[in-house]
N, C-alpha and C positions, 0 to 999 in steps of 0.2 A: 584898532588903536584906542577906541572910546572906552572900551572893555577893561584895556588896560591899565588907563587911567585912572577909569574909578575902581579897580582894585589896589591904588595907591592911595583910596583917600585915607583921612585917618579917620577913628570911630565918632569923632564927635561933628564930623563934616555929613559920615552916613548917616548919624540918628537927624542932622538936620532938614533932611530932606522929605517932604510931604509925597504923600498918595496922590498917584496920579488917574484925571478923570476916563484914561485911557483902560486903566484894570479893570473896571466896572464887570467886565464880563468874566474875571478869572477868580477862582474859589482859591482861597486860601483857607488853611486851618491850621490847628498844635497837637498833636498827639503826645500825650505821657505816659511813661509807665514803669513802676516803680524797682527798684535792682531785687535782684532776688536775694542780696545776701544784706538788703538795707533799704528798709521802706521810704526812708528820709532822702535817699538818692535818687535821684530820675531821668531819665533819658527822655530827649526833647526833640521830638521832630516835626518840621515844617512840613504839612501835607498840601498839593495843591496840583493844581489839573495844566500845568503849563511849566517850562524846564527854569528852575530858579539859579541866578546866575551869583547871587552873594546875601547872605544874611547877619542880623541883628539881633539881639535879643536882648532884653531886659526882664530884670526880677525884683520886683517891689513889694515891700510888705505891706497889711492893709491894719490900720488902726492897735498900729505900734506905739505901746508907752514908752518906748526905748528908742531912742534915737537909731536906726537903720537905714542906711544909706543903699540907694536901688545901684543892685549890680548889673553890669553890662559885658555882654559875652558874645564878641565879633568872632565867630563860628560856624558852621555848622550843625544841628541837629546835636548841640552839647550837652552833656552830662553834668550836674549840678546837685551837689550837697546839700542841704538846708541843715545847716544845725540849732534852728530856732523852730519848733512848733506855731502853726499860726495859719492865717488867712496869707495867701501871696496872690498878686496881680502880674502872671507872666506874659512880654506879651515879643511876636518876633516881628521884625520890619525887612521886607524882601527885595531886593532886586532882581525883576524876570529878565531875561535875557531876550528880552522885546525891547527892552531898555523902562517896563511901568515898575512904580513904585507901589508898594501896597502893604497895610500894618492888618496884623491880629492882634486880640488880646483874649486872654482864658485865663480865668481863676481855679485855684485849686487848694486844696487844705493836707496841708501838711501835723500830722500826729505826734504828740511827744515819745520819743525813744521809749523803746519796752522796758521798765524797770527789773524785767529777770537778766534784761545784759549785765556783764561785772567789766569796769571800764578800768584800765589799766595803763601803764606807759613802757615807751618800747625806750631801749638802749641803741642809738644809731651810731653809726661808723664806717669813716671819718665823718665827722661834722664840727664844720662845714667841708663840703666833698664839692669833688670835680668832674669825676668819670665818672663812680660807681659810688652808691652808698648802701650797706647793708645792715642787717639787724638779726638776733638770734633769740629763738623761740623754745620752752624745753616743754616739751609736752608728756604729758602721764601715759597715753594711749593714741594710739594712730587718728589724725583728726584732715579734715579738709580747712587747708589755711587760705582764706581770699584776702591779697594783699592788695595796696593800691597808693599811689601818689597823689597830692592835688597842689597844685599853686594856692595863692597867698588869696584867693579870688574864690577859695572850694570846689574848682571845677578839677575837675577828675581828669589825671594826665595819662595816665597809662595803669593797669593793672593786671593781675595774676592769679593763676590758681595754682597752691603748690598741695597737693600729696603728704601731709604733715604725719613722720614718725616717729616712733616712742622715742623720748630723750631728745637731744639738742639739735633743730633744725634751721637752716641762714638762708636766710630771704637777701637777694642784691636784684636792684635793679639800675640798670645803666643809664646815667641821667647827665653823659656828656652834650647831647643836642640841646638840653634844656638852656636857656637864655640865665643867666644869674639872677637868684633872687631867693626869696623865702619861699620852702613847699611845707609838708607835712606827707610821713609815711600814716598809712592805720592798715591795721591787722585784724580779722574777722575770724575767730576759730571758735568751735564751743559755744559757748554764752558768754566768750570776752571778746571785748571791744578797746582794743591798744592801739595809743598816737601818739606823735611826738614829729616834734619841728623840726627843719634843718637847712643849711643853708648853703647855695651851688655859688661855688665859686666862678 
């Protein structure tokens, strides 16, 4: 039942919770590494010698002249966009299923976007959608198209590989489970890079 419990807390109940003097003996770490069709994308996973029963994650920039506010990602081993170049401060906060508490932190530098990508915008439809929302692509020559959603938050919801053929190809992905709110599709083919917003009913 305790289990249960604290899988109801909400996320700002979890980040409040301190390391406990009990972990002392248990390794925790972060492993990242970068997508292959987007260096600026990363897959983030808690490493650790003992069965982890719910995590936290945070992502803060370091020595930003820009006002950026640290993201927070009650997750799993989440997937994360950066679309600013920079120093970042990631760090996760665990619960072992021993019931100890116990935080990492790792830094790591993120690169500005390749300037040979050509960045473009996608046509969606319906938007704002309920079920399904699609988009259509025309291509010169057969290409490998990596498609993908993210929440309002850049974290990466679902994605695809499609088989891209000469002339007009339609990307849909089904976004009835998804909660209502604002996402954004992007499309990765060639050396272009296409986005655009849209909004679940």
């Amino acid at each position: 039942m305790l289990l249960v419990v604290f899988f109801l807390y909400s996320t700002y109940a979890f980040s409040q919770l301190s390391p406990s003097p009990g972990c002392d003996n248990l390794t925790l770490g972060i492993n990242h590494i970068e997508d292959s069709s987007n260096h600026n994308i990363i897959h983030f996973t808690a490493i650790a010698d003992s069965s982890i029963f719910d995590q936290l994650w945070s992502v803060s920039k370091l020595s930003s002249a820009n006002s950026w506010a640290s993201v927070t990602l009650h997750k799993p081993n989440p997937v994360y966009e950066f679309l600013d170049s920079g120093y970042y401060k990631v760090c996760v906060h665990v619960l072992f299923k021993n019931y100890c508490k116990k935080d990492f932190c790792d830094y790591i530098t993120i690169l500005s976007p390749s300037s040979s990508v050509n960045s473009c915008s996608l046509q969606l439809y319906p938007n704002p959608a309920t079920v399904v929302v699609n988009t259509s692509i025309i291509l010169n020559e057969p290409l490998l198209i990596h498609a993908a959603l993210y929440n309002s938050l850049n974290v990466l919801i679902m994605s695809k590989d499609v088989e891209g053929n000469t002339g007009t190809n339609t990307i849909t992905f089904n976004i009835a489970p998804l909660v209502a709110g604002n996402y954004y599709m992007k499309l990765a083919y060639g050396n272009n890079i296409c986005t655009k917003s849209f909004g679940k009913e």
